[in-house]
C-alpha positions as CSV (number, residue, x, y, z in Angstrom):
1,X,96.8,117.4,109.8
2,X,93.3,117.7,110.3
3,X,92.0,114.7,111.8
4,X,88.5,115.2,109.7
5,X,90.4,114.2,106.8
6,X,90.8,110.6,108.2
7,X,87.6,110.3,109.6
8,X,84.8,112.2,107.2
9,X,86.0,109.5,104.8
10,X,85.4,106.5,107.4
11,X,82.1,108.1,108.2
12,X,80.8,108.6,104.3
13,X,81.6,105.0,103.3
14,X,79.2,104.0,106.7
15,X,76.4,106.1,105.5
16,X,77.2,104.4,101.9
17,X,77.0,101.1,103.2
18,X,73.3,102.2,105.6
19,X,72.0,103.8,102.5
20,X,72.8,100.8,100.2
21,X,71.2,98.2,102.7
22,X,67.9,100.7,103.0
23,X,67.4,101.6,98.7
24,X,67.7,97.1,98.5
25,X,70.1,97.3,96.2
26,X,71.7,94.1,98.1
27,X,70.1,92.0,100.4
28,X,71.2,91.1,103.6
29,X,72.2,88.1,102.8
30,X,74.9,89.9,100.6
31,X,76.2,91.8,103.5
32,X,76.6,88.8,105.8
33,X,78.2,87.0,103.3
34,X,80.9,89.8,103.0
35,X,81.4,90.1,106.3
36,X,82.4,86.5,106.6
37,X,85.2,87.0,103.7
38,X,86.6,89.8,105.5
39,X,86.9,87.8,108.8
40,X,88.5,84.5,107.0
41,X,90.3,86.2,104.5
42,X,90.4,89.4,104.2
43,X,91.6,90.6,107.7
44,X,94.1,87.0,108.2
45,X,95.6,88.5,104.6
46,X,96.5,92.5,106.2
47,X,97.1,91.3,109.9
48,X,100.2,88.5,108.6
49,X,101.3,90.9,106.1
50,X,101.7,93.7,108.6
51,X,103.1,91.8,111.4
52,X,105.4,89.8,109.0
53,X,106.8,92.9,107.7
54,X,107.4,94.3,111.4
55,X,111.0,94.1,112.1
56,X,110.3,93.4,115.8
57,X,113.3,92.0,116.6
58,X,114.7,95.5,116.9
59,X,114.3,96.7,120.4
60,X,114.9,100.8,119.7
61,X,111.1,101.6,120.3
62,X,110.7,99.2,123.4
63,X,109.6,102.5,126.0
64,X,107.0,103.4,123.4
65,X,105.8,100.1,122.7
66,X,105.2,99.5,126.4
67,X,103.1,102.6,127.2
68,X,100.8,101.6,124.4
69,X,100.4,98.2,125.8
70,X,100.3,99.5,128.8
71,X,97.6,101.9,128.2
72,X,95.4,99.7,126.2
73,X,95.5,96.9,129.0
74,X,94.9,99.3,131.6
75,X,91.7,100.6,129.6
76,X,90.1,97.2,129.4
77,X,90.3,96.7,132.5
78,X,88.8,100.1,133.3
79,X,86.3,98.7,130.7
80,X,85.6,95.8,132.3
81,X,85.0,97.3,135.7
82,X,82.4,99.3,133.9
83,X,80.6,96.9,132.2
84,X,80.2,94.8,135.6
85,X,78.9,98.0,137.4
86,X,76.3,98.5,134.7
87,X,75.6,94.7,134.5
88,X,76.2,93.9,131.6
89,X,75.2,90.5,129.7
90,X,78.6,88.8,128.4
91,X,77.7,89.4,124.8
92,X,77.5,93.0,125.1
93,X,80.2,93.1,128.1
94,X,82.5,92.0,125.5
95,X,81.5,94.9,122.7
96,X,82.0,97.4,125.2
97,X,85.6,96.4,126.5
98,X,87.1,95.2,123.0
99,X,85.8,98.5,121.6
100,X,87.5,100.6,125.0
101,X,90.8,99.3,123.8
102,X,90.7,98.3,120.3
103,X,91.9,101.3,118.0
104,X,91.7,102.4,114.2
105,X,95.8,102.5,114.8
106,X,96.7,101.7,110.7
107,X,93.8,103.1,109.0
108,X,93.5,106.5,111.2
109,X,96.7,106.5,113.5
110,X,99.4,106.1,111.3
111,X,98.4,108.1,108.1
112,X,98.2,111.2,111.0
113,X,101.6,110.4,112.4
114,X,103.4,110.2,109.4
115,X,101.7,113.6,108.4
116,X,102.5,114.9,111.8
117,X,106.1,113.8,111.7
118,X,107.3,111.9,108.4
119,X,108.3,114.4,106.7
120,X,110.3,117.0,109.5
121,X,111.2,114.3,111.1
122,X,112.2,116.2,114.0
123,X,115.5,115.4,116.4
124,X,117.1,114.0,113.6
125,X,115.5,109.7,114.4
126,X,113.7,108.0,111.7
127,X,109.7,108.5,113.7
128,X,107.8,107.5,110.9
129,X,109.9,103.7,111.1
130,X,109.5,104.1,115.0
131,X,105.7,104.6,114.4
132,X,105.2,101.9,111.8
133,X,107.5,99.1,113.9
134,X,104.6,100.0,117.0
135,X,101.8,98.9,114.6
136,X,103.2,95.0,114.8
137,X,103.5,94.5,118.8
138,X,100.0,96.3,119.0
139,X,97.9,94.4,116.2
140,X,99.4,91.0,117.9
141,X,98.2,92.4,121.2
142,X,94.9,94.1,120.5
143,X,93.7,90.6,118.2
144,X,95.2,88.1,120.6
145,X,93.5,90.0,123.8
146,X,90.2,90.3,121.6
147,X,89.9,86.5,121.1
148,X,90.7,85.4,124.4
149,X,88.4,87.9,126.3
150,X,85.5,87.1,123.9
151,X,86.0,83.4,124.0
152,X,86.3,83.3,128.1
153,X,82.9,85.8,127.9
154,X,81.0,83.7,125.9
155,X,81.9,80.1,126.8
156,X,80.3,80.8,129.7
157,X,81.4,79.0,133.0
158,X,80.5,75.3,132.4
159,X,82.7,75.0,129.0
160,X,86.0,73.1,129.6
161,X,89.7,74.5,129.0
162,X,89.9,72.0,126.0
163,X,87.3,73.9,124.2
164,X,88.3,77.3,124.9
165,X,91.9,76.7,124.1
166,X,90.7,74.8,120.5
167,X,88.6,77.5,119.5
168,X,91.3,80.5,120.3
169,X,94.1,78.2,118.9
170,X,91.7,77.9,115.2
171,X,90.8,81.6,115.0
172,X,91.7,82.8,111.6
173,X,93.4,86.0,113.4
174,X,95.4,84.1,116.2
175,X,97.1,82.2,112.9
176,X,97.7,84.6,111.4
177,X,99.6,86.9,113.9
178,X,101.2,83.9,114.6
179,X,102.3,83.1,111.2
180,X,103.6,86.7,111.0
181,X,105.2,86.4,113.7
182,X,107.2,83.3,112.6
183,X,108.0,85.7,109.4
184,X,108.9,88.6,111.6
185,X,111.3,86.8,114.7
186,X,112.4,84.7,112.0
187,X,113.9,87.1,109.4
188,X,112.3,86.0,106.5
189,X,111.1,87.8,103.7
190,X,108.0,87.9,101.5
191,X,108.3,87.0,98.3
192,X,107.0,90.4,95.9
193,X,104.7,88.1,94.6
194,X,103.0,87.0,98.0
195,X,103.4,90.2,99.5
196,X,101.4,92.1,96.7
197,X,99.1,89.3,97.1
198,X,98.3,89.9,100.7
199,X,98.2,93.6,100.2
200,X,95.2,93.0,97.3
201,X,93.3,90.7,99.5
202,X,94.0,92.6,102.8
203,X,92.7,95.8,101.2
204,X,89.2,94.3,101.3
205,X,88.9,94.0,104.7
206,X,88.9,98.3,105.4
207,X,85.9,98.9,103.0
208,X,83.8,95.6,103.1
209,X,83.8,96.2,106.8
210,X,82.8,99.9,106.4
211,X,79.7,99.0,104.3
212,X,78.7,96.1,106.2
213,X,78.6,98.0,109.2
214,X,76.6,100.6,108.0
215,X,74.3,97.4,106.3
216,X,73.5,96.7,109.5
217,X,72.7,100.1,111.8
218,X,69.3,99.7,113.1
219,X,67.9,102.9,114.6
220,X,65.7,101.4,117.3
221,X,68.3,98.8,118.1
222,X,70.9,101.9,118.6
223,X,68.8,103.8,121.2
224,X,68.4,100.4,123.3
225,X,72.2,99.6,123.1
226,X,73.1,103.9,123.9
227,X,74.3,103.5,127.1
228,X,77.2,100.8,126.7
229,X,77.8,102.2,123.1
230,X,78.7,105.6,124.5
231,X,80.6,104.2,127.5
232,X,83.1,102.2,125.1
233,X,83.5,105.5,122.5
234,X,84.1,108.0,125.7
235,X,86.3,105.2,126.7
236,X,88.4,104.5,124.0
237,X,88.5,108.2,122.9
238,X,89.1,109.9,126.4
239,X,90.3,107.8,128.9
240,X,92.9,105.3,126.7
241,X,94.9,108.5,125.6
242,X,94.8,110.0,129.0
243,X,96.0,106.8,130.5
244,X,98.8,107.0,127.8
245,X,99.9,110.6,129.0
246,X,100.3,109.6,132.2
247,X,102.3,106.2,131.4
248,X,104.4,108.4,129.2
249,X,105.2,111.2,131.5
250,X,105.7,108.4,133.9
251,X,108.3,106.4,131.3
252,X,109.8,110.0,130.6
253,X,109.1,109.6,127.2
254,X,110.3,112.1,124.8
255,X,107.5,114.5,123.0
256,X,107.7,112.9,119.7
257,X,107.2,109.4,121.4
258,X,104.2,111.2,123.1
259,X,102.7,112.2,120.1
260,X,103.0,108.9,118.6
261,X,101.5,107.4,121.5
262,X,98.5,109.5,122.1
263,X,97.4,109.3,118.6
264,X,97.6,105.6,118.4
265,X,95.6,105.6,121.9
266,X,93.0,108.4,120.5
267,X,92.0,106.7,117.6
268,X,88.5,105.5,117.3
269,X,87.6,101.9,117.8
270,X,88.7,99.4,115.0
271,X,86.3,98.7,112.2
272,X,87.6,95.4,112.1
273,X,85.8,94.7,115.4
274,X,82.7,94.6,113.5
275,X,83.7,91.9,111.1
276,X,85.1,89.8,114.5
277,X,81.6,90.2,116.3
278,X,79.6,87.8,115.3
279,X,82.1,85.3,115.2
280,X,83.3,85.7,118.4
281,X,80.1,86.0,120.1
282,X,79.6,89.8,121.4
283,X,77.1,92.4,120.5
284,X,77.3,93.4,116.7
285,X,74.8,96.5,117.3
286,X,76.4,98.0,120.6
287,X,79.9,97.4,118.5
288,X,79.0,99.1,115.4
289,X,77.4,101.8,117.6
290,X,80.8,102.0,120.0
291,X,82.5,102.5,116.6
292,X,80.8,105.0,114.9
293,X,80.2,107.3,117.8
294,X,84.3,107.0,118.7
295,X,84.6,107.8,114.4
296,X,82.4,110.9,115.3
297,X,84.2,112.0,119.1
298,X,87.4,111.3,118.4
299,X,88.2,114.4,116.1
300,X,88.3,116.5,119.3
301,X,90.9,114.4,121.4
302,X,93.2,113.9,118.4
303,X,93.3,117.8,117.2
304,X,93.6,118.1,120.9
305,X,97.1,116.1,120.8
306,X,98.3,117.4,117.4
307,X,98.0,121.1,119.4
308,X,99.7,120.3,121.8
309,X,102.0,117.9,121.3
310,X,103.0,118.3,117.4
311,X,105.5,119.8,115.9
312,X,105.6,123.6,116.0
């Protein structure tokens, strides 16, 4: 698959979004206002449907899963190294890490895996259930780690454990992973009528997302925010899949599991992080920067794996 097909896509509805906010055909106002529906309802809606549709009580992809987590964790931490050698405010400390480790895993990952591998599904297993199942254990991670580092960043050091705790407890995402997974552990279903539900609602988060953050690209503002923008897309892109190699070599993972892994891991930063910026208290322009320079970088890493790692 060519990874341009996921990606020109992401990049066009940007540039729709940018040339919308520039010709005034909606005002700011209009843009902020969407941004907020996709962070209290739109993303809650696609992260409990995902995760409650997750069978993770099956335990056949447990290797696999850990080198993801594995890899992302040891990324942000890379990350947040980083941004305390380049001394970094916490608001824009916190873009640079969540947008090291944060990936584009359902809208970019999976559509290439299942490309990659649905259809031979090669050594006989089922991979494109072994990639989906990896999408619940990550989105938990990746919005659970998000809220926590952003809260500790920006509470700053006199704020009390009370306050942190009761703002990470009430965030929209947090309840909702947890709600899923309640469904998930739990073994119960979604009604068709609640699940097609979610999916209608969730499907506004992806493109509302996209257009506000092209809405709010601010030329001047990008070339003062370059530095930590391009250290979270080389990041993410670069050194989160190479980290995964390793851990995978390391695990003895099989190449199939590889290839899952390493395109989860080289998948641009979430879009989503956007919509979570300003309500969590990091840098919105040095996030939407980190994600549209790793939209742009990461068709090199990800061809990269698909050569060498893909099915022949």
């Amino acid at each position: 698959m060519n990874p341009l097909s996921t990606i020109a896509p992401v990049a066009l509805v940007i540039a729709l979004g940018a040339w919308l906010r520039a010709r005034g055909h909606y005002a700011e106002a209009f843009f902020r206002d969407a941004n907020r529906l996709t962070y209290w309802i739109g993303l809650p809606a696609m992260l409990f449907r995902e995760v409650a549709a997750a069978p993770l009580r099956e335990s056949w992809a447990g290797r696999l899963v850990v080198v993801l987590l594995a890899a992302t964790l040891a990324t942000g931490l890379a990350a947040g190294v980083l941004a305390r050698m380049l001394r970094l405010p916490p608001a824009r400390a916190g873009a640079l890490i969540t947008a090291s480790f944060r990936g584009n895993i359902a809208y970019a990952g999976l559509p290439i895996i299942l490309f990659a591998l649905g259809a031979a599904a090669p050594g006989g297993r089922p991979w494109a259930a072994i990639a989906s199942l990896c999408l619940g254990p990550l989105v938990v991670f990746y919005n659970v780690a998000c809220v926590l580092l952003c809260a500790a960043l920006t509470h700053g050091r006199g704020a009390g454990a009370r306050t942190l705790l009761r703002d990470v407890a009430g965030n929209p995402l947090i309840l909702a992973c947890a709600a899923g997974l309640a469904f998930s552990f739990g073994g119960l279903p979604l009604p068709a009528a609640a699940a097609r539900t979610l999916k209608i609602v969730g499907d506004l988060a992806l493109p509302l997302a996209l257009l506000g953050l092209g809405a709010s690209l601010d030329l001047a503002q990008l070339r003062r925010v370059r530095a930590p923008a391009t250290a979270a897309a080389l990041m993410k892109v670069f050194f989160c899949p190479l980290a995964g190699w390793a851990l995978a070599r390391w695990m003895g993972l099989g190449p199939e599991e590889t290839l899952i892994a390493l395109i989860y891991l080289a998948t641009p930063s979430a879009i989503s992080l956007f919509v979570m910026s300003a309500p969590l208290g990091i840098d919105e322009q040095v996030t939407g920067a980190a994600i549209m320079l790793s939209t742009l970088l990461s068709a090199a890493p990800l061809a990269l794996v698909l050569a060498l790692f893909g099915p022949a």
